[in-house]
N, C-alpha and C positions, 0 to 999 in steps of 0.2 A: 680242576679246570675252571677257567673265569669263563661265568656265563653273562653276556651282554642282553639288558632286559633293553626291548624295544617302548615300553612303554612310557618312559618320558620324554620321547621325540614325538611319538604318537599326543601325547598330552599337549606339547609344546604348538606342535602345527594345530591342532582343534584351538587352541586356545590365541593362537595369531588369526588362524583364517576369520573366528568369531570375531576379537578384534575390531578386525577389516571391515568386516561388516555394518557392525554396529555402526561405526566411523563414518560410512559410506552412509548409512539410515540417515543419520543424526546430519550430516552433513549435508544431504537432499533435503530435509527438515526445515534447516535452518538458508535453506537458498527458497524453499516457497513460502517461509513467510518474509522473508525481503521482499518477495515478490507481490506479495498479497501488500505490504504497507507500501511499496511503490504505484500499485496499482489505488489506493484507497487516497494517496496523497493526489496522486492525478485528477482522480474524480473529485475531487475536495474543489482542487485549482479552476476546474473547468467550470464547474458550477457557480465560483466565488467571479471568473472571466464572464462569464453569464448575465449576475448580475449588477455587473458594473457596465458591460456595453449596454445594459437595459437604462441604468441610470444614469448614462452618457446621453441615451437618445430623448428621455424627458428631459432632462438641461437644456438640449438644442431647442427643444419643443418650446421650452419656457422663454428660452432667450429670444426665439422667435413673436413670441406673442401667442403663441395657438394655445397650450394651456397659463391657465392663473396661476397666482403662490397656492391658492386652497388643493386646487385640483392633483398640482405639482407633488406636494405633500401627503395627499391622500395615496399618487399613486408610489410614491419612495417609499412610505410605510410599508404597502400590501409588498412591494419588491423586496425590501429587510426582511418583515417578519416570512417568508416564503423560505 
């Protein structure tokens, strides 16, 4: 009489549902850190928008007359090297 071993279905599903899993880790993983470089790229842009409306606003200042070229210069450096 032919005996039917259950053990390599038994192997079979532990070894898909593991799998699935892993898959499902790896794949949550790889969705936070998109999220992490999208969030790091933002802050980057906002910062970099930051200091260009800053050196928009001593342009006008200079064009206006109210600061000098020395002054103008001193304060673009302290706004780059920031």
């Amino acid at each position: 009489m032919f005996i039917r071993r259950r053990r390599p279905l038994l192997r079979a599903a532990a070894v898909g549902t593991a799998g699935y899993a892993i898959g499902r880790h790896a794949a949550q993983n790889q969705q936070d850190q998109e999220q992490a470089v999208a969030d790091a790229y933002t802050a980057g842009a906002t910062a970099s928008d930051a200091k260009y409306d800053e050196l928009q606003k001593l342009a006008n200042l200079k064009e206006q007359g109210i600061l000098t070229e020395e002054e103008f210069n001193q304060q673009k450096a302290r706004i780059l090297a920031s």
